[in-house]
C-alpha positions in Angstrom: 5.2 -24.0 16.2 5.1 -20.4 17.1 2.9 -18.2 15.7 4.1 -15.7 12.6 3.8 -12.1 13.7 2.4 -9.5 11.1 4.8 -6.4 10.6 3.0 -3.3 12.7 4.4 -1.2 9.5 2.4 -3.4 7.0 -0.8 -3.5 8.8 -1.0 0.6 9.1 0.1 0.8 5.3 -2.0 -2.2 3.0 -5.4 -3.3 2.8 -6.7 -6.7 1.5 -9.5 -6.0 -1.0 -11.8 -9.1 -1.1 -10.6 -10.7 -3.8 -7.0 -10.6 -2.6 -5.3 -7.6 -4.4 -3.0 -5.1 -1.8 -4.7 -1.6 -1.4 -2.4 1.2 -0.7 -2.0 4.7 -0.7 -0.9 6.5 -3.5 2.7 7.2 -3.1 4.3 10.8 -4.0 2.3 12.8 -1.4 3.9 13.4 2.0 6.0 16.6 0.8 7.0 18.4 -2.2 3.4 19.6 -3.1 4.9 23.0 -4.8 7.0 21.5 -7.2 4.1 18.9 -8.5 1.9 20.2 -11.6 -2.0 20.3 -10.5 -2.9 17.0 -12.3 0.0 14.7 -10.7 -1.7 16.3 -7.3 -5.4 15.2 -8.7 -4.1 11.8 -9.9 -2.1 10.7 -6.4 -5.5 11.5 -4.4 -7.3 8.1 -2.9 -5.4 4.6 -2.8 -3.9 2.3 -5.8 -3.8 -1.2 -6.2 -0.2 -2.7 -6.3 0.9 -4.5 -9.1 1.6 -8.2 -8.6 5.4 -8.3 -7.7 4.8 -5.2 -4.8 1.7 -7.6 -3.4 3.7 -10.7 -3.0 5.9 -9.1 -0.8 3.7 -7.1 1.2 1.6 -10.4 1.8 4.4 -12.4 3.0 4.6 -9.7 5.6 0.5 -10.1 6.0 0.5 -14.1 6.9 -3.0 -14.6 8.3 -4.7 -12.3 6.2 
């Protein structure tokens, strides 16, 4: 069998943390900034952990990680 190839877009995006969870970045960001109150600003800085249904299919794209 051929190997499975990981999506390009996947790896730039997620991060495995070590006990298996999918890091990402906080979504809500790229434009827009003037119209968002101060706090959502503060709360959507860093990355997020997705919740269990967004992992599982971000990991089928991820399959030797």
């Amino acid at each position: 069998m051929p190997k499975m190839k990981t999506k390009s877009s996947v790896k730039k995006r997620f991060k495995l943390t070590a006990s298996g969870k999918v890091k990402a970045t906080q979504a809500g960001k790229q434009h827009g900034m003037i119209k968002r109150t101060n706090k959502q600003i503060r709360d959507l800085r860093g990355t997020t952990i997705l919740c269990d249904a967004d992992a599982n299919i971000v990991k089928k794209f991820m399959p030797y990680n």
